[in-house]
N, C-alpha and C positions, 0 to 999 in steps of 0.2 A: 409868379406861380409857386406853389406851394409843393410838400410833398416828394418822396421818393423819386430818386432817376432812375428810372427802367429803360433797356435799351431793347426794344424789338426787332423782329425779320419788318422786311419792307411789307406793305400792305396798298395793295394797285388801290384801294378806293381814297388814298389819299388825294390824288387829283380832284375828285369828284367834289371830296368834302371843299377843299380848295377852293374852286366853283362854285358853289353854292354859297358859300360864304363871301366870295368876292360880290355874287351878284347882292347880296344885303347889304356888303359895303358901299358900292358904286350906286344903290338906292338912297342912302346918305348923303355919302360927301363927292359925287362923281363932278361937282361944280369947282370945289376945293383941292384936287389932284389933278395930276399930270401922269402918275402912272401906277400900278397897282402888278405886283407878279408875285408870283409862288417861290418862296426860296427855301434855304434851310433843306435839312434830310431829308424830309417828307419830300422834297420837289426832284431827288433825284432815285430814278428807280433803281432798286436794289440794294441801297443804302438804309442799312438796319439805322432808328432813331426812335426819340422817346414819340410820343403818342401829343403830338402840336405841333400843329401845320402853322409853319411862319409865312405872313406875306411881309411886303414893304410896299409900303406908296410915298412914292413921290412929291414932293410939294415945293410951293416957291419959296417959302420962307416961314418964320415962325409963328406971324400973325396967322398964316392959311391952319396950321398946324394945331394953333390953339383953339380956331374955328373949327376943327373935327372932331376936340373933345368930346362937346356936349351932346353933338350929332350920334358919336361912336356908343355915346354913355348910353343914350337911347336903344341901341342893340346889343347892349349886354357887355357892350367893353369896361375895364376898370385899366387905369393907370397904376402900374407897376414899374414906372420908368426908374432902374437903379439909380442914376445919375447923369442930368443932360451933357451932351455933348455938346461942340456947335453945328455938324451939323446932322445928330441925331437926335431929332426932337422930343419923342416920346415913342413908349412903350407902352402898349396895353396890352392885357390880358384879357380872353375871354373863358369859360370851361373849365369844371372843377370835374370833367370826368373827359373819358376818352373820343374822338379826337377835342384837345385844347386848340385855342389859337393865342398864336403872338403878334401881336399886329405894330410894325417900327414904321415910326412915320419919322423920313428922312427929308433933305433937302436932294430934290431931284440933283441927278450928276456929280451929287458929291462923290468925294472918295470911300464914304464909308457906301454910301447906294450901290457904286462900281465895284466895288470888292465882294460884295453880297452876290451881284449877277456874275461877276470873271469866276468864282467860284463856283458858281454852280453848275453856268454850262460847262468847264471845266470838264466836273465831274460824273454828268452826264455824256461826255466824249470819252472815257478815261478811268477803264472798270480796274485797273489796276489803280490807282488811285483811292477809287471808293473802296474796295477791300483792308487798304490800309488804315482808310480813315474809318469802318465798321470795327476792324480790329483794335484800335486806340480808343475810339467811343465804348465798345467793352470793358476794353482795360482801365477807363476812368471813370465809366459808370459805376463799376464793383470797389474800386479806391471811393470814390468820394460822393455815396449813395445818395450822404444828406447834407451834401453840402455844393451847390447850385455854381456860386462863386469861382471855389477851384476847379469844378468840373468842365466849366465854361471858357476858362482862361488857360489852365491842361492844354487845352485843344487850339490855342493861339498861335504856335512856332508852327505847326502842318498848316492852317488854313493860311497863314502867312504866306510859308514855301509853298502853296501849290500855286495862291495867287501870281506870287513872283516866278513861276516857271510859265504861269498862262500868260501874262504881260507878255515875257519873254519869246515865247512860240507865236503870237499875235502880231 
């Protein structure tokens, strides 16, 4: 995804977009996944974030993954994946206006899948948390407006430490 990082106040109709958009997914590929949730800033309330709602799904493996391609392509997704991981298979992108979606099709259970959800309920238990992390997503929205990259990776050492203090508490 293209364009400016603008970091906004939280906005309740994220869920909903959420939902709506899950249900066109799950009309797709609901043969091809295993699991499908809301993650990312949009998924925790009162956590200011740009305007794209992240989901993840689930999947066995990379053949199921490259079988949601074409499927995805059909409702408007584009592949945007910076560079595969193993077990993060693709990235797409939908929306060149507000709300976008990012859609990361992972390998159910992996470590990057778990890290995605320990973080988020996380910080929907954990408003002093989310405060910290609004305040650093400010402060690196304004450093590095146009540049996606560092913006993204800035934000690596927190989402790290909180995961490792949510292991930890669990």
């Amino acid at each position: 995804m293209r364009g400016q990082i603008v970091v906004v106040p939280y906005d309740p109709e994220w869920p909903r977009y959420y939902e709506d958009e899950r249900k066109l997914i799950l009309g797709c590929i609901v043969h091809l996944i295993r699991s499908i949730e809301h993650i990312g800033s949009t998924s925790v309330p009162n956590l200011w974030a740009k305007t794209i709602v992240d989901i993840i799904v689930g999947v066995d493996d990379l053949e199921a993954a490259d079988k949601c391609l074409g499927l995805l392509h059909s409702i408007g997704y584009d592949d945007v994946t910076p560079e595969k991981e193993q077990d993060w298979f693709y990235c797409l992108g939908k929306g060149h206006h507000s709300p976008g979606f990012h859609l990361h099709i992972v390998r159910e259970g992996s470590a990057h899948h778990l890290k995605h959800i320990i973080f988020r309920n996380w910080l929907r238990s954990h408003p002093e948390d989310v405060e910290d992390y609004k305040e650093l997503k400010l402060d690196l929205s304004g450093r590095f407006r146009n540049d996606r990259v560092n913006y993204t990776d800035s934000k690596s050492d927190f989402i790290n430490a909180v995961v490792k203090k949510a292991k930890k508490n669990y």
